[in-house]
ROSESE-958111 format. One record per atom (N, C-alpha, C): residue in three letters; atom name; x, y negated, z. Coordinates in steps of 0.001 Angstrom, whole numbers, plus 500000, padded with zeros to 6 digits. Atoms other than C-alpha are relative to their C-alpha. Example, Ala and Ser with C-alpha at 12.3 -4.5 7.8 and 13.67 -1.06 7.14 Angstrom:
<rs>
<r residuo="ALA" atomo="N" u="500890" v="501190" w="500000"/>
<r residuo="ALA" atomo="CA" u="512300" v="504500" w="507800"/>
<r residuo="ALA" atomo="C" u="500900" v="498800" w="500000"/>
<r residuo="SER" atomo="N" u="499180" v="501190" w="499940"/>
<r residuo="SER" atomo="CA" u="513670" v="501060" w="507140"/>
<r residuo="SER" atomo="C" u="499230" v="498910" w="500730"/>
</rs>
This chain:
<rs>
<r residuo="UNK" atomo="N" u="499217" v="500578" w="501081"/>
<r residuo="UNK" atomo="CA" u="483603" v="509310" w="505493"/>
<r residuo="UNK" atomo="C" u="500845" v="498861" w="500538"/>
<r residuo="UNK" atomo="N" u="499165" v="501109" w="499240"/>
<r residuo="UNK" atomo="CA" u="486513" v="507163" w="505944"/>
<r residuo="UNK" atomo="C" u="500286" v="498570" w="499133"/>
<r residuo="UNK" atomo="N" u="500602" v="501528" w="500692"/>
<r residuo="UNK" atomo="CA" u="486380" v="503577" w="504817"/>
<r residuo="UNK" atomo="C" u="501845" v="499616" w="500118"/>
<r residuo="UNK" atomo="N" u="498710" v="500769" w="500073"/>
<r residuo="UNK" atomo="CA" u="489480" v="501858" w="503821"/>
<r residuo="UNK" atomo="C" u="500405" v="498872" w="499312"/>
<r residuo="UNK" atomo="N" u="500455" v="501528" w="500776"/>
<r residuo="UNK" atomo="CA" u="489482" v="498163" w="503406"/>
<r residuo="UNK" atomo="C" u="501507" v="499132" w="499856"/>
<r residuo="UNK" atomo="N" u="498152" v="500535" w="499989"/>
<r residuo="UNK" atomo="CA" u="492774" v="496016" w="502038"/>
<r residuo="UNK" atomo="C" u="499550" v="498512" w="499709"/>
<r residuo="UNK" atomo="N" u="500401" v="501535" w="500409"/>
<r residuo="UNK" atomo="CA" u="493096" v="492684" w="501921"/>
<r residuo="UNK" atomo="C" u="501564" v="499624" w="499916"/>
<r residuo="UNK" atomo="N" u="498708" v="500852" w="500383"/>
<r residuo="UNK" atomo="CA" u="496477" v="490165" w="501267"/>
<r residuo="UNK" atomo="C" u="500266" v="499845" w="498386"/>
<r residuo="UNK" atomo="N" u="499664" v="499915" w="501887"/>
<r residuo="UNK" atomo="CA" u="496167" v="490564" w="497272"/>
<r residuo="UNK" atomo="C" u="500249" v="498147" w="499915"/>
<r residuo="UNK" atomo="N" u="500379" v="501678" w="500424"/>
<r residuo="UNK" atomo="CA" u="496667" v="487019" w="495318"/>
<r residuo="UNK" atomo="C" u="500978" v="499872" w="498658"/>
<r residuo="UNK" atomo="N" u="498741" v="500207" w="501063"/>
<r residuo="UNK" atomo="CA" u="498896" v="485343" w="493007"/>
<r residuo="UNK" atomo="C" u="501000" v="499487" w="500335"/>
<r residuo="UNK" atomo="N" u="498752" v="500948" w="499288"/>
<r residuo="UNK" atomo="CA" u="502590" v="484232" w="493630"/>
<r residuo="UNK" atomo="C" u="500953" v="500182" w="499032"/>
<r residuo="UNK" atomo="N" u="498614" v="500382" w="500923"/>
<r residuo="UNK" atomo="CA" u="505726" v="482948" w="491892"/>
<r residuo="UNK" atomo="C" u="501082" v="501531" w="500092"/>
<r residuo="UNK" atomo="N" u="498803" v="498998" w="499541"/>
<r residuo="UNK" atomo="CA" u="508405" v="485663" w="491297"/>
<r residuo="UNK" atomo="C" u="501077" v="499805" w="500760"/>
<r residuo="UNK" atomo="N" u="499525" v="500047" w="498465"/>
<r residuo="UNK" atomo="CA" u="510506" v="486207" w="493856"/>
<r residuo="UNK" atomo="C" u="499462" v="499269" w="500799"/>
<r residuo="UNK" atomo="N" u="501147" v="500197" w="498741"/>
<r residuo="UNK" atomo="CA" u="507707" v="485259" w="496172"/>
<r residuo="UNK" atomo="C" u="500165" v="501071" w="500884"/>
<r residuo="UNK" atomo="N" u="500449" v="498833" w="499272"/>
<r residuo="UNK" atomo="CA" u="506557" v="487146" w="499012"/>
<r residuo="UNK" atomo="C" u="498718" v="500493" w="500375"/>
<r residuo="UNK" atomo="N" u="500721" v="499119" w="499812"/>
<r residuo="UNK" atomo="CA" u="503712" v="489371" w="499941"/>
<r residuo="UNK" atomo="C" u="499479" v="500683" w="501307"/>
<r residuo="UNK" atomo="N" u="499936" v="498480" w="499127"/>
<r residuo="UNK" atomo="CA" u="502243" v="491364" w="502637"/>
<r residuo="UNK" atomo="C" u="498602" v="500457" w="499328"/>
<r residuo="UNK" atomo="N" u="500914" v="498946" w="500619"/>
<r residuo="UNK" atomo="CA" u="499221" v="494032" w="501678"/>
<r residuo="UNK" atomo="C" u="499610" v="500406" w="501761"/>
<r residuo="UNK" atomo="N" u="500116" v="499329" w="498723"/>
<r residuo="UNK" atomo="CA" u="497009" v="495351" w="505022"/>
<r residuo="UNK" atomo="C" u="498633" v="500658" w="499273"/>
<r residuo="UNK" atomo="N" u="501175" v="498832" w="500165"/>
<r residuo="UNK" atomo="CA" u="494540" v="498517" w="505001"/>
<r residuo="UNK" atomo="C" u="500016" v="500624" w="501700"/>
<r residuo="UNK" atomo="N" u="500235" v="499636" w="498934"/>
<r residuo="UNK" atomo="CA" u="492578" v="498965" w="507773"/>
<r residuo="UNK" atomo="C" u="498861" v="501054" w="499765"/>
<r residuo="UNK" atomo="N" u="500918" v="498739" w="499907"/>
<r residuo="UNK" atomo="CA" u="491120" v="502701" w="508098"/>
<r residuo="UNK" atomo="C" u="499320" v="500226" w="501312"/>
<r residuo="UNK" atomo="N" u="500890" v="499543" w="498672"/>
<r residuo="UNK" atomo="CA" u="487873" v="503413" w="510026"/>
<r residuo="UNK" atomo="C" u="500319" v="501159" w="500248"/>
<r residuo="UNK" atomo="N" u="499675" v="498163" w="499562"/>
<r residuo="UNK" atomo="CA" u="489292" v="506693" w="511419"/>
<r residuo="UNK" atomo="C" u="501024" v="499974" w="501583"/>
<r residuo="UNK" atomo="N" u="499451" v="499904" w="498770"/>
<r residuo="UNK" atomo="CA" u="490240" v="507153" w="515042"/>
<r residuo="UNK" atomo="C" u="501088" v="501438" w="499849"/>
<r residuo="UNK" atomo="N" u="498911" v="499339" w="499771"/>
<r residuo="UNK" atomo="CA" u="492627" v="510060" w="513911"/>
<r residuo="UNK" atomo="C" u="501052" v="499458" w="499064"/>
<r residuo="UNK" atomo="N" u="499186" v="500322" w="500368"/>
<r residuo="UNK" atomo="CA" u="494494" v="507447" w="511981"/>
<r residuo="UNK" atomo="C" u="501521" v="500313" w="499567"/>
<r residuo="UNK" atomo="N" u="498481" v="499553" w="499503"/>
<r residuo="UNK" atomo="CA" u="497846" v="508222" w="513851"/>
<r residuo="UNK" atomo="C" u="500333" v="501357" w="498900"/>
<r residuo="UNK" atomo="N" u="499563" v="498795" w="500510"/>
<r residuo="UNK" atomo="CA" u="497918" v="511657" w="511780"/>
<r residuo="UNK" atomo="C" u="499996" v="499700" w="498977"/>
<r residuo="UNK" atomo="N" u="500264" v="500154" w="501611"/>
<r residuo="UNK" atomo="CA" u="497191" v="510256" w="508543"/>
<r residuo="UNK" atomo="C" u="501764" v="499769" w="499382"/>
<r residuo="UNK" atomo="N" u="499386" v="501078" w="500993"/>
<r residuo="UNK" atomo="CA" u="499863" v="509793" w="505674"/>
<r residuo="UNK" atomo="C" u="499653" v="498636" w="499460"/>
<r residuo="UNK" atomo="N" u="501021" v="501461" w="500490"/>
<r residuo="UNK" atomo="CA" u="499112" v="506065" w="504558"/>
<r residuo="UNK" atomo="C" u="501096" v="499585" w="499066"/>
<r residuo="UNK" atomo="N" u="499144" v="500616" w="500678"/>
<r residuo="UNK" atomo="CA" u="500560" v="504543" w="501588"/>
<r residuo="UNK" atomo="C" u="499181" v="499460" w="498997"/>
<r residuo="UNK" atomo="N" u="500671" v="501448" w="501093"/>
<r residuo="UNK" atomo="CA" u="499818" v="502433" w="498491"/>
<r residuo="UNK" atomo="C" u="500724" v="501111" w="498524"/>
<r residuo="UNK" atomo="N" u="499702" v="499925" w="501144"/>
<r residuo="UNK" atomo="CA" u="499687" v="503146" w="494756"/>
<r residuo="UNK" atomo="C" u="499903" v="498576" w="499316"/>
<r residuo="UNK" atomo="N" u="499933" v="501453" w="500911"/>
<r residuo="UNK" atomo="CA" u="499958" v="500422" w="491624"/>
<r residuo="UNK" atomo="C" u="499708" v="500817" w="499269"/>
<r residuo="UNK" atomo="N" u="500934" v="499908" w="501383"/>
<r residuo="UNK" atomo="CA" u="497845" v="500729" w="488716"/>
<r residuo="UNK" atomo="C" u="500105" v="498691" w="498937"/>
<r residuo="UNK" atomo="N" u="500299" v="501171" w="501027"/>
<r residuo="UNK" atomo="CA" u="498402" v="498718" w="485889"/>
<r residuo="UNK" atomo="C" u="499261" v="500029" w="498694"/>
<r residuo="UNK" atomo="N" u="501604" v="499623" w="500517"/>
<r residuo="UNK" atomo="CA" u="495777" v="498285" w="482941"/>
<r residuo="UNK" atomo="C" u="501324" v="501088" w="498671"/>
<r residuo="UNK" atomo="N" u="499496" v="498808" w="501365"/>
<r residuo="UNK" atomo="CA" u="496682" v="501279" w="480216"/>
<r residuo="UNK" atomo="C" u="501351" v="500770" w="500216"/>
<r residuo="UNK" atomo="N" u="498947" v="499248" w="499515"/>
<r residuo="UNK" atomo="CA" u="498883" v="503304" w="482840"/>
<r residuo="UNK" atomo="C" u="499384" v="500922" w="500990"/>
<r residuo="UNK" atomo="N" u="500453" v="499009" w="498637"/>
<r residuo="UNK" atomo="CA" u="498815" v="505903" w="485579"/>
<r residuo="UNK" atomo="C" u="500054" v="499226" w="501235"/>
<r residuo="UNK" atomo="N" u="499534" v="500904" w="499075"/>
<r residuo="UNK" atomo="CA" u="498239" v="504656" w="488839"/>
<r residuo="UNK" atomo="C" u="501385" v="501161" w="500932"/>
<r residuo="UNK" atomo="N" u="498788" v="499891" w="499394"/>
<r residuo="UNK" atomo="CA" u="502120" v="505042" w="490551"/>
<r residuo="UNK" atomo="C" u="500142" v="499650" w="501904"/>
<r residuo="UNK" atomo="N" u="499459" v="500087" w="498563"/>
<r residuo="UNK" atomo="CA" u="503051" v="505888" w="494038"/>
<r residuo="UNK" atomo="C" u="501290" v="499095" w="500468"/>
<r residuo="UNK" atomo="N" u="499018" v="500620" w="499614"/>
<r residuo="UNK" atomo="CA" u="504815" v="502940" w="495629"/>
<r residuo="UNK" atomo="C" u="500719" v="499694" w="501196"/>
<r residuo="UNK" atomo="N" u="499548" v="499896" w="498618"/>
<r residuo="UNK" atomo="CA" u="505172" v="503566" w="499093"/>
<r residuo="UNK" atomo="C" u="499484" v="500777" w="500851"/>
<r residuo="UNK" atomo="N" u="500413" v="499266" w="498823"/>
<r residuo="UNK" atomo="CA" u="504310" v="505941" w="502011"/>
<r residuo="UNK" atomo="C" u="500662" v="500158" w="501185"/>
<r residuo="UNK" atomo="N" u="499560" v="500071" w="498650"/>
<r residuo="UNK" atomo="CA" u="504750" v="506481" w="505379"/>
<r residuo="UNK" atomo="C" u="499323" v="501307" w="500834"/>
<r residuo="UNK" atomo="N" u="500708" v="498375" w="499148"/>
<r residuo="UNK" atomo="CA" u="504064" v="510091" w="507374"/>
<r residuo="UNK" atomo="C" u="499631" v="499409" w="500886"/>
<r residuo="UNK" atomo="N" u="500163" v="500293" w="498677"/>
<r residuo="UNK" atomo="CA" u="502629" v="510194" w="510580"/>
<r residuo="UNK" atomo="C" u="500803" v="499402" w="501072"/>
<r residuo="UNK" atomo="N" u="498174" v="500194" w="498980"/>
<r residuo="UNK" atomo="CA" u="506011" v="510335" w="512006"/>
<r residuo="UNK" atomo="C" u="500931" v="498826" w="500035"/>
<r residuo="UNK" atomo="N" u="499075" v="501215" w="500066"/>
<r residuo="UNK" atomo="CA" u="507062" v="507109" w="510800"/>
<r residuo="UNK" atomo="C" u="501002" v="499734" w="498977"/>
<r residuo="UNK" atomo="N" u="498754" v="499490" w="500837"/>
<r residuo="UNK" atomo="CA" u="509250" v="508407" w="507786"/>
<r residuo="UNK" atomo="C" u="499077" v="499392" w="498795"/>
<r residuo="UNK" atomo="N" u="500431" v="501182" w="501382"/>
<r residuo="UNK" atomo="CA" u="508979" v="505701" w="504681"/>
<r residuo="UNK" atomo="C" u="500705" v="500719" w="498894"/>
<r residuo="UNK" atomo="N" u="499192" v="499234" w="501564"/>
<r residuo="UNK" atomo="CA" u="509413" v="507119" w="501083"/>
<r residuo="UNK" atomo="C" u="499299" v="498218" w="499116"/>
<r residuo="UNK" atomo="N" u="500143" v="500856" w="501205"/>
<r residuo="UNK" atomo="CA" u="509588" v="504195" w="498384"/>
<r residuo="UNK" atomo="C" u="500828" v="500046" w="498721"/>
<r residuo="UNK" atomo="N" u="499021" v="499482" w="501615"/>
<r residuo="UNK" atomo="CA" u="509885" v="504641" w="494715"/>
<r residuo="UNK" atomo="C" u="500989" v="498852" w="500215"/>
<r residuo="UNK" atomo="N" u="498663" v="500192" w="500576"/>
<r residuo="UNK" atomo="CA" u="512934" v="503479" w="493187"/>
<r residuo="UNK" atomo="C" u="499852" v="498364" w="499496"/>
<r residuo="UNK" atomo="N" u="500009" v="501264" w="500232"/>
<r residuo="UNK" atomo="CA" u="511421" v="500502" w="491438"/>
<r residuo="UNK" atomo="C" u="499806" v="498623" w="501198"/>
<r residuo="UNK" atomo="N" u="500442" v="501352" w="498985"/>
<r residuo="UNK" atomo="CA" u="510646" v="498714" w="494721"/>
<r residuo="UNK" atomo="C" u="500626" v="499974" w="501576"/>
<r residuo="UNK" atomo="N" u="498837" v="499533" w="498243"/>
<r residuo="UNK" atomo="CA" u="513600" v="500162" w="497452"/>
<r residuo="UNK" atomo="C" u="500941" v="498584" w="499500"/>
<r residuo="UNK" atomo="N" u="499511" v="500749" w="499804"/>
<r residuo="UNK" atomo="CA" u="514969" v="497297" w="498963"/>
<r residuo="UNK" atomo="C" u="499487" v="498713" w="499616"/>
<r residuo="UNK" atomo="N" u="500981" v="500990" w="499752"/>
<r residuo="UNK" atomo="CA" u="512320" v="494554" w="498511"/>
<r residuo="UNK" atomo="C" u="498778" v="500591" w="500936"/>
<r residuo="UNK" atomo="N" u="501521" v="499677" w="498883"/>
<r residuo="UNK" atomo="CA" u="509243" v="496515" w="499967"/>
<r residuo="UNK" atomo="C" u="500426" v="500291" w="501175"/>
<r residuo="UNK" atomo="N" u="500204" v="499090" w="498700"/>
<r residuo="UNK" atomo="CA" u="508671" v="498034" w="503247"/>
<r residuo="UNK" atomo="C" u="499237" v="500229" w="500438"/>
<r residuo="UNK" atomo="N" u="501505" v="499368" w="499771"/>
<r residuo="UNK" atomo="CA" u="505630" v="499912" w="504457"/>
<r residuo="UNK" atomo="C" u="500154" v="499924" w="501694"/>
<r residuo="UNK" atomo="N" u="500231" v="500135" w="498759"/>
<r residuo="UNK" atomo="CA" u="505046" v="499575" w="508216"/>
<r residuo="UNK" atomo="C" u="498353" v="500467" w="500491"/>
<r residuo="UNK" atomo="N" u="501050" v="499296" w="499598"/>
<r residuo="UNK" atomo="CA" u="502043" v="500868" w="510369"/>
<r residuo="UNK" atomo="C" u="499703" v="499847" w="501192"/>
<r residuo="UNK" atomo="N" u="499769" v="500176" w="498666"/>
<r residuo="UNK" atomo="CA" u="500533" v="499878" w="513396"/>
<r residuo="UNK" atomo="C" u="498802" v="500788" w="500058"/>
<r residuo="UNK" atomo="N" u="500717" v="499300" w="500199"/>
<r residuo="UNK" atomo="CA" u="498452" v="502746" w="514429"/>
<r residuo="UNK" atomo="C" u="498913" v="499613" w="501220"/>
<r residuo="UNK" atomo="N" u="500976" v="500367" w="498945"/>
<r residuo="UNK" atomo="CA" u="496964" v="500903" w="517657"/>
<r residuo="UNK" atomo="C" u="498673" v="498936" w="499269"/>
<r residuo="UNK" atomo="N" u="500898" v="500190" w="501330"/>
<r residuo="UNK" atomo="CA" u="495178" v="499021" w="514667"/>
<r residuo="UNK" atomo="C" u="499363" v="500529" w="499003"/>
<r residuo="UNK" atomo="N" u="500501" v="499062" w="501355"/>
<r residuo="UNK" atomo="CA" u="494714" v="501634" w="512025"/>
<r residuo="UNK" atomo="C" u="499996" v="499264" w="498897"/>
<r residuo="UNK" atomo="N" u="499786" v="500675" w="501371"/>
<r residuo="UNK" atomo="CA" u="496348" v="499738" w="509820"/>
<r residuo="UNK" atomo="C" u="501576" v="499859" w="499625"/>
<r residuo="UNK" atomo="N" u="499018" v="499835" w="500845"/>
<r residuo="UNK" atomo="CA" u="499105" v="499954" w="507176"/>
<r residuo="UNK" atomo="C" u="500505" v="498695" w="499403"/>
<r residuo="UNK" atomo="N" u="499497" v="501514" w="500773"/>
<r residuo="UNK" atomo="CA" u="501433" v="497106" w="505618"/>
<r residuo="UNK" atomo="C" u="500600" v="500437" w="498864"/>
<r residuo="UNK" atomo="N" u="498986" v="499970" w="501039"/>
<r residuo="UNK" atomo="CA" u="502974" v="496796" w="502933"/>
<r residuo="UNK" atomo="C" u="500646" v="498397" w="499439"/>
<r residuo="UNK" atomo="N" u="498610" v="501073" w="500220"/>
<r residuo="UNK" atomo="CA" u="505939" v="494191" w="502767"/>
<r residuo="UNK" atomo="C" u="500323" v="499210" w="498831"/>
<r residuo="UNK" atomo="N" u="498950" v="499783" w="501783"/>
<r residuo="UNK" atomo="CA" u="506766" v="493047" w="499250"/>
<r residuo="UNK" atomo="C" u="500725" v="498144" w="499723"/>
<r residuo="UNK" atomo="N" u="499373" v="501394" w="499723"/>
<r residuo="UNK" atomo="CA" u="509557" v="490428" w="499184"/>
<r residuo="UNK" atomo="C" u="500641" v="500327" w="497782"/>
<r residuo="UNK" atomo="N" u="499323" v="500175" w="501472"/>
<r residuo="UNK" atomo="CA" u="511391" v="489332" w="495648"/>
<r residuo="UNK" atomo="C" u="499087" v="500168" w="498781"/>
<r residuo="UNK" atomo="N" u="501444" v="499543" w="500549"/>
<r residuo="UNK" atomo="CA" u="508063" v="489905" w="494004"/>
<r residuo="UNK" atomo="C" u="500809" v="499775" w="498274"/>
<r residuo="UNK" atomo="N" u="499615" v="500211" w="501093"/>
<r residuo="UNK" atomo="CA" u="508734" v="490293" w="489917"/>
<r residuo="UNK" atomo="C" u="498735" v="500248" w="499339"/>
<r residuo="UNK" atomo="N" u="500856" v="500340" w="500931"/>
<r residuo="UNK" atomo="CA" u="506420" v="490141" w="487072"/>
<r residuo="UNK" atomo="C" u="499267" v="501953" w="499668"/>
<r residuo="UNK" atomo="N" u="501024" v="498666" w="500247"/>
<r residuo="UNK" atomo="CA" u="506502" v="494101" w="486872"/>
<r residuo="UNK" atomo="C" u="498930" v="500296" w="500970"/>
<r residuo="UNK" atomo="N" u="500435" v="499669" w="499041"/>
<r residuo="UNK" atomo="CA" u="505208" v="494210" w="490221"/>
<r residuo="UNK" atomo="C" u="498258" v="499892" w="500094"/>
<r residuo="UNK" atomo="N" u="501890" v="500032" w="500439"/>
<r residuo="UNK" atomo="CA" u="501518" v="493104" w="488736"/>
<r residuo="UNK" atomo="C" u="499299" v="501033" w="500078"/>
<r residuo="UNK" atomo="N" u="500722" v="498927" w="500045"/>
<r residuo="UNK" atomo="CA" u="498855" v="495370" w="489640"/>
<r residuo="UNK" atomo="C" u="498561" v="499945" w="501006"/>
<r residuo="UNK" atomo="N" u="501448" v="500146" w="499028"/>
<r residuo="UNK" atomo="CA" u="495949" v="496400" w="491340"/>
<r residuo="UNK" atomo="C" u="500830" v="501293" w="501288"/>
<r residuo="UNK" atomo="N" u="499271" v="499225" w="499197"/>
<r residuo="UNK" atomo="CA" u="497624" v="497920" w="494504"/>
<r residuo="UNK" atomo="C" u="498384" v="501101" w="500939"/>
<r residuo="UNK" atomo="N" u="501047" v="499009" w="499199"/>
<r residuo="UNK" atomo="CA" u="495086" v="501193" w="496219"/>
<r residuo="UNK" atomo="C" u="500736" v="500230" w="501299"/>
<r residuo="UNK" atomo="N" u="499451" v="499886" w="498252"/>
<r residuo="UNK" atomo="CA" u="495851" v="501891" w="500014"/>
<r residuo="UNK" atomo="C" u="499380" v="501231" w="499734"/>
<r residuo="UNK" atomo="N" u="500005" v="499062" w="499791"/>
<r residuo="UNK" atomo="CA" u="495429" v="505861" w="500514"/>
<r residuo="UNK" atomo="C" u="500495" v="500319" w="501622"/>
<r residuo="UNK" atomo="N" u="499802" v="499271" w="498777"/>
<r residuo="UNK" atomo="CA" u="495155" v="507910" w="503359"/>
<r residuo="UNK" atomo="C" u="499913" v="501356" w="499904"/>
<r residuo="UNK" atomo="N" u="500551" v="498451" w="500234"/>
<r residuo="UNK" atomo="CA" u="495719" v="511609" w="503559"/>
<r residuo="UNK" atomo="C" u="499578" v="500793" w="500994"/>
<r residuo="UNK" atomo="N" u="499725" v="499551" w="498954"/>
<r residuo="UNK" atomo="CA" u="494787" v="513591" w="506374"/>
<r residuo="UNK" atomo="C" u="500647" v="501624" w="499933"/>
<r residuo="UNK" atomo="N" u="499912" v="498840" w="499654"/>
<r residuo="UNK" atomo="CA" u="496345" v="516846" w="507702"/>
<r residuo="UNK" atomo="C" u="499708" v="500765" w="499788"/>
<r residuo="UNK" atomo="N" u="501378" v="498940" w="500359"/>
<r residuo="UNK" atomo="CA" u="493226" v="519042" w="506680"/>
<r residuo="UNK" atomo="C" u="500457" v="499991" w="498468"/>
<r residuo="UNK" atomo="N" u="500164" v="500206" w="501227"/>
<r residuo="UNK" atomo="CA" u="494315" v="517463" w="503073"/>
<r residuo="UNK" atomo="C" u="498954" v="499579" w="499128"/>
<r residuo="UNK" atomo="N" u="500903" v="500843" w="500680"/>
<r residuo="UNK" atomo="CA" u="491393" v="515129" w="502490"/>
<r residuo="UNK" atomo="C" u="501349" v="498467" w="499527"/>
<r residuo="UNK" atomo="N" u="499216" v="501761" w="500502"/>
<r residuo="UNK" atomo="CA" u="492620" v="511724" w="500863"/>
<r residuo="UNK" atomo="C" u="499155" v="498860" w="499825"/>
<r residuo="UNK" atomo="N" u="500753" v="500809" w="500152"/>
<r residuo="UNK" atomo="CA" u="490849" v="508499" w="501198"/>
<r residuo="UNK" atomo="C" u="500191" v="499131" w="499082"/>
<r residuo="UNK" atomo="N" u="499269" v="500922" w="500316"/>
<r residuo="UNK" atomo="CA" u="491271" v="505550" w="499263"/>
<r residuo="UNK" atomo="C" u="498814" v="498718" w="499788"/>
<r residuo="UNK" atomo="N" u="500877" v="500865" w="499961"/>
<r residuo="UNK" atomo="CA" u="490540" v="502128" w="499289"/>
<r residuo="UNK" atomo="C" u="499317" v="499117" w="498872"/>
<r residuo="UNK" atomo="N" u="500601" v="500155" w="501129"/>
<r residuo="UNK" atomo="CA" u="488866" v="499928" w="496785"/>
<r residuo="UNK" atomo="C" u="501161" v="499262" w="498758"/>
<r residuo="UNK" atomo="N" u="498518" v="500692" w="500655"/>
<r residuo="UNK" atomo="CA" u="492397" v="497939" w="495542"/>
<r residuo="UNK" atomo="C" u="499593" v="498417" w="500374"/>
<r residuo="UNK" atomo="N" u="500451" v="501428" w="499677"/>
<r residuo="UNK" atomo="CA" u="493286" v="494629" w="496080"/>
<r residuo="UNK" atomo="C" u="501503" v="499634" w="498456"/>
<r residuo="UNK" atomo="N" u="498963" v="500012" w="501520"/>
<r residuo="UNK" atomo="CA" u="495222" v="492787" w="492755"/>
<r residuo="UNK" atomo="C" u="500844" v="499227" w="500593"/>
<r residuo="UNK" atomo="N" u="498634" v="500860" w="500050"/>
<r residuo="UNK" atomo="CA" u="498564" v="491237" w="492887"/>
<r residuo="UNK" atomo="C" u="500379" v="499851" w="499000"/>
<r residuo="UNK" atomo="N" u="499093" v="500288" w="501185"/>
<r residuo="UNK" atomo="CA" u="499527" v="489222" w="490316"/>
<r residuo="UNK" atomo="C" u="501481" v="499023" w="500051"/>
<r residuo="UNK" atomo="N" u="498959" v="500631" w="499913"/>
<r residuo="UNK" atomo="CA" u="503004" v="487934" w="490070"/>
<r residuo="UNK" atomo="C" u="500345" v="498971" w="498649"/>
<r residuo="UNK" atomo="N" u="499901" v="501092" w="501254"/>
<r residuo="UNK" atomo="CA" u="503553" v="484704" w="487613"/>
<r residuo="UNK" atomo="C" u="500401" v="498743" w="499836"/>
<r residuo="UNK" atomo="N" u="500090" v="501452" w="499581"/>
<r residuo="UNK" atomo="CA" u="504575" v="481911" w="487265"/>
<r residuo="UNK" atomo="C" u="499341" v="498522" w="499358"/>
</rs>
């Protein structure tokens, strides 16, 4: 089983900044998809960023051009960037991993609240 632990959550002023890290116990890391959802209370949780193996970043719409997902795989660990921070941006952010085979891990969430 693969363990996936996040830490950087907190609270910050809007347009603050952010980073998010998930570090997966899994030595086939490198192959994984890794990205982040947002869950907010009495919603679906929303895909807000990913990153393939290959290095290829997909970010929804609400958060292109403040976020950026990065990945250092000699770590086994995933970033997530988040600059201009806004009030929607509140949530409990999950770190996911998918592998190849099409298992998906995920981690326990870490909250970000944005406020001022």
């Amino acid at each position: 089983q693969v363990q996936l632990v996040e830490s950087g959550g907190g609270l910050v002023q809007p347009g603050g900044s952010l980073t998010l890290s998930c570090t997966a116990s899994s030595s086939n890391f490198r192959q994984y998809t890794m990205g982040w959802y947002r869950q907010t209370p009495g919603k679906q949780r929303d895909l807000v960023a990913n990153q393939t193996s290959g290095g290829i970043p997909n970010l929804a719409d609400s958060v292109e051009g403040r976020f950026t997902i990065s990945r250092d795989n000699a770590r086994n660990t995933v970033f997530l960037h988040m600059k201009n921070l806004k009030p929607e941006d509140t949530g409990v952010y999950y770190c996911y991993g998918r592998t190849p085979w099409g298992l998906t891990y995920w981690g326990q969430g870490t909250l970000v609240t944005v406020s001022s």
